[in-house]
C-alpha positions in Angstrom: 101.8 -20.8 158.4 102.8 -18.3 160.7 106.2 -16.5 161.8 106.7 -15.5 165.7 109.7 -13.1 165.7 111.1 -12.3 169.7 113.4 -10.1 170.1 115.7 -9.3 173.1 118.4 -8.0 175.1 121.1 -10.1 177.0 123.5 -9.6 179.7 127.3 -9.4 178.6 128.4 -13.2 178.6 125.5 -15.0 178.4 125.5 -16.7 175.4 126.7 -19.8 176.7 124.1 -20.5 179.4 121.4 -18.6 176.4 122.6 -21.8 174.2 122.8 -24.7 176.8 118.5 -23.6 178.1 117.7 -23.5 174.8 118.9 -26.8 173.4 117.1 -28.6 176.6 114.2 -26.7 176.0 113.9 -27.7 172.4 113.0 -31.1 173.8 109.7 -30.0 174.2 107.2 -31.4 172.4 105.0 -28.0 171.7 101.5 -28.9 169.4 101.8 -26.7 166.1 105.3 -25.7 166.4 107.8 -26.9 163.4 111.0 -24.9 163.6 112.9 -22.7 166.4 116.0 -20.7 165.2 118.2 -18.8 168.1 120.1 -16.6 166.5 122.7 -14.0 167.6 122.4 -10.4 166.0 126.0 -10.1 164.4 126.0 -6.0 164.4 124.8 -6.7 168.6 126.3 -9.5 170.2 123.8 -8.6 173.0 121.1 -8.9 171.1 119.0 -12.4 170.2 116.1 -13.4 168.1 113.9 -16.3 168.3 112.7 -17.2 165.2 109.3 -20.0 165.3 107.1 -21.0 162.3 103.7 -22.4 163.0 101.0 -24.3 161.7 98.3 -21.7 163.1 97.9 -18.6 165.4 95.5 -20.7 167.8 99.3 -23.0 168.3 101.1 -20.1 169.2 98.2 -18.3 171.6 97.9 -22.0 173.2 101.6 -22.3 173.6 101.9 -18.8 175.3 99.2 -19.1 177.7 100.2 -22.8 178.8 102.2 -23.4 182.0 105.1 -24.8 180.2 105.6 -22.2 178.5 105.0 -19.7 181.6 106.7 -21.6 184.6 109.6 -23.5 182.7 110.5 -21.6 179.7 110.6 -18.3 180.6 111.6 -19.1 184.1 114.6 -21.0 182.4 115.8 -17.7 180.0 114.5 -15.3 181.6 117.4 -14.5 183.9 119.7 -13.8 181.2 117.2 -11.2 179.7 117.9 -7.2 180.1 115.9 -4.3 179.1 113.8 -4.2 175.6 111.9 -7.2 174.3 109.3 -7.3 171.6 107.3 -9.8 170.4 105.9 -10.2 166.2 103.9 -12.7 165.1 103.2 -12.4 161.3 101.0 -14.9 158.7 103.7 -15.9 156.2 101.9 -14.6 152.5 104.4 -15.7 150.2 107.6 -18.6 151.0 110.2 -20.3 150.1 111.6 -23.0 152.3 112.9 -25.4 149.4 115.6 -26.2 151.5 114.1 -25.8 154.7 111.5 -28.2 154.2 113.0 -31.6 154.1 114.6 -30.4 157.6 111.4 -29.5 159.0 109.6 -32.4 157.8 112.5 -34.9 159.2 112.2 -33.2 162.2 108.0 -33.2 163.0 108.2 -37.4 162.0 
């Protein structure tokens, strides 16, 4: 299982739209990919993190070089973005998701 961490800056204000792309973009159906978390940095408002687990790194290189991925989701956040980004992916070594996984699961049915 792997973790890909993004992180990134956001104009003032646009958590709203930030919220409404990424709910319609969830929709997609992406091969490998079993949980998304957006989440709002609570010390920087302005800040967001995007928080995916995959089944393998192959899912996440195929997802990142695939069109959808280049011309409609980052076209679809990418005018709210500002300055810094980074990128992490990291192999998960040890985990527990207890309560996680019945979500997960329910969700990749």
């Amino acid at each position: 299982m792997f973790v890909r961490i993004y992180w990134g800056r956001i104009y003032p204000g646009s958590w709203p739209s930030i919220e409404e792309r990424y709910r319609a973009l969830m929709e997609i159906d992406i091969p490998g990919l079993r949980a998304r978390l957006v989440t709002r940095d609570v010390n920087d408002p302005e800040s967001m993190f995007t928080i995916t687990i995959w089944d393998t790194v192959e899912s996440v290189q195929a997802w990142e070089a695939s069109e959808a991925y280049q011309d409609v989701f980052l076209a679809a956040v990418r005018p709210f973005l500002v300055g810094s980004q980074s990128v992490s992916l990291s192999e998960v070594r040890v985990e527990n998701l207890t309560e996680l996984l019945p979500v997960i699961r329910a969700a990749t049915q």
